[in-house]
ZAVEX-547139 format. One record per residue (C-alpha): residue number from 1; x, y, z; residue in one letter. Coordinates in nm, 2 decimals. Last residue first. Layout:
! residues N
[NUM; [X; Y; Z]; "a"]
...
//
This chain:
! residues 96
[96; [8.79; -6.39; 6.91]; "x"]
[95; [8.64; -6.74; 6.85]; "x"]
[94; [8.56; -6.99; 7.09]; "x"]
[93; [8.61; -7.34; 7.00]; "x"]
[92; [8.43; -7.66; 7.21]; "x"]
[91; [8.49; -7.99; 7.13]; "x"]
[90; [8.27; -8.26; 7.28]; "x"]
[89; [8.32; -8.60; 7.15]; "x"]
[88; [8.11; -8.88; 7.26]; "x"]
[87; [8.15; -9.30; 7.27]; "x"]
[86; [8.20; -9.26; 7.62]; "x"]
[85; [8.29; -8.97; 7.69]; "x"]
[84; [8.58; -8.71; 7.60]; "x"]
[83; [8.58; -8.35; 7.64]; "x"]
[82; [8.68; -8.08; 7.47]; "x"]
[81; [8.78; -7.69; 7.50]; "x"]
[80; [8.97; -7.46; 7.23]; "x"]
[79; [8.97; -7.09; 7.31]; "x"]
[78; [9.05; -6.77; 7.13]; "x"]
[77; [9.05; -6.92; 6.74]; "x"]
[76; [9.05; -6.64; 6.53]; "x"]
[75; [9.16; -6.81; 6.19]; "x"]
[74; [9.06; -7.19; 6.18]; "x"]
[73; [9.41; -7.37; 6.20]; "x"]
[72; [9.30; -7.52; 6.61]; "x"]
[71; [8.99; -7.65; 6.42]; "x"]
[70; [9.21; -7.97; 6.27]; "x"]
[69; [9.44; -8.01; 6.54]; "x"]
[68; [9.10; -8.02; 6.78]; "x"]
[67; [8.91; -8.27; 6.56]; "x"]
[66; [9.24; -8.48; 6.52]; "x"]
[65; [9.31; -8.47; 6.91]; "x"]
[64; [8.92; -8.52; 7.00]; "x"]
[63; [8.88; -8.88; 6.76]; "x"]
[62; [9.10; -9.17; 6.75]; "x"]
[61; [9.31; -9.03; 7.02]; "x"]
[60; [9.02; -8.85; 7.30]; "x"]
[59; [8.77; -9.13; 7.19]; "x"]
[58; [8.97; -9.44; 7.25]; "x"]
[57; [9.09; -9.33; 7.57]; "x"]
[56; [8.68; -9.25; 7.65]; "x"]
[55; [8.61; -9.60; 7.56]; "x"]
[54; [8.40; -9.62; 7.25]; "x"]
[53; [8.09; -9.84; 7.15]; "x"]
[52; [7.93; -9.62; 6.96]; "x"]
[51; [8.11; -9.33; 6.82]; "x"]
[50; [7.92; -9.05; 6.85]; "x"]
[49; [8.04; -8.64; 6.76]; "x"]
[48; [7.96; -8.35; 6.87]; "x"]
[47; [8.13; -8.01; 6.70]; "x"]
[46; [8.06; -7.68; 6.94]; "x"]
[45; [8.13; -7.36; 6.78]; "x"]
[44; [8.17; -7.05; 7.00]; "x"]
[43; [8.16; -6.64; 6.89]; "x"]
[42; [7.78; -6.67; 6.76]; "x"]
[41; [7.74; -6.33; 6.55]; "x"]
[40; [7.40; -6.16; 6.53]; "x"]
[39; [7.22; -5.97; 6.28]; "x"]
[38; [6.84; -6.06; 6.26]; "x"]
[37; [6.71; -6.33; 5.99]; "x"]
[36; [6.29; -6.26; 6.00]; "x"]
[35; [6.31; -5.87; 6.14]; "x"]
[34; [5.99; -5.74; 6.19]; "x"]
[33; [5.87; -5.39; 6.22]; "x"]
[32; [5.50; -5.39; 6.29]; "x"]
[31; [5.33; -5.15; 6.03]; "x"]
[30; [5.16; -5.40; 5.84]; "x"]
[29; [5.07; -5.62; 6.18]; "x"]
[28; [4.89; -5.32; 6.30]; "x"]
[27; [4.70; -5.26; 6.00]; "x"]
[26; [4.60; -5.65; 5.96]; "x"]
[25; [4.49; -5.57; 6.39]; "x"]
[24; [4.28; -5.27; 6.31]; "x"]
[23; [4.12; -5.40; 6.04]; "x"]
[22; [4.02; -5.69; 6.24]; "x"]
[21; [3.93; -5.47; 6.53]; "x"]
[20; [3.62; -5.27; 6.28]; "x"]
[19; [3.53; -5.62; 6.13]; "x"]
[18; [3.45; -5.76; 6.51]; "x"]
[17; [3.29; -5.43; 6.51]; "x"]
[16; [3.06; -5.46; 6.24]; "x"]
[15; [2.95; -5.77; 6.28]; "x"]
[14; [2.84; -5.71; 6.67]; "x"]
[13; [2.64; -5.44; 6.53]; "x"]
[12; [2.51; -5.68; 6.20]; "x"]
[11; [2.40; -5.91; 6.41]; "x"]
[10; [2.21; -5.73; 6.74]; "x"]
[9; [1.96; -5.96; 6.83]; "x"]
[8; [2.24; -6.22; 6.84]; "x"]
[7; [2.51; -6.02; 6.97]; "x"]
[6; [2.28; -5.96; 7.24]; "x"]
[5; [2.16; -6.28; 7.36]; "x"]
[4; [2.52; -6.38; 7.37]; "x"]
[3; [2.59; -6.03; 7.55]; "x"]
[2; [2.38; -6.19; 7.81]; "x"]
[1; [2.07; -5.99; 7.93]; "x"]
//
């Protein structure tokens, strides 16, 4: 005999219990401890930015140097990093 065949014969049995493990998982799911916006710090910012068309000269004075005088003022700054592509900006900042 199948437990197809079963549940079948058996309704209200089968409803029962599929009721009786519901219950148990909403109660479950109360008590879980859950926290939605958890307490972390991230100690590095990274700032991207495009511009299309760009050599990577063009990039590192038109657009790294200002973007690293301007975050090396931030308090707490450990560690400034960047990198120049073409037509990207990469800066890096790691904070104390």
């Amino acid at each position: 005999m199948s437990i197809s065949a079963l549940a079948v014969r058996r309704a209200v049995t089968f409803t029962m219990a599929f009721l009786v493990i519901i219950g148990f998982g909403l109660y479950s799911l109360s008590r879980l401890q859950l926290d939605l916006y958890p307490d972390i710090t991230l100690p590095t910012v990274v700032v991207i930015t495009n511009y299309t068309g760009a050599s990577p000269e063009d990039i590192e004075t038109l657009v790294t140097r200002p973007l690293e005088g301007a975050v090396a003022s931030v308090k707490d700054v450990e560690e400034i990093r960047s990198t120049s592509k073409q037509g990207i900006s990469l800066v890096e900042v790691k904070f104390d």
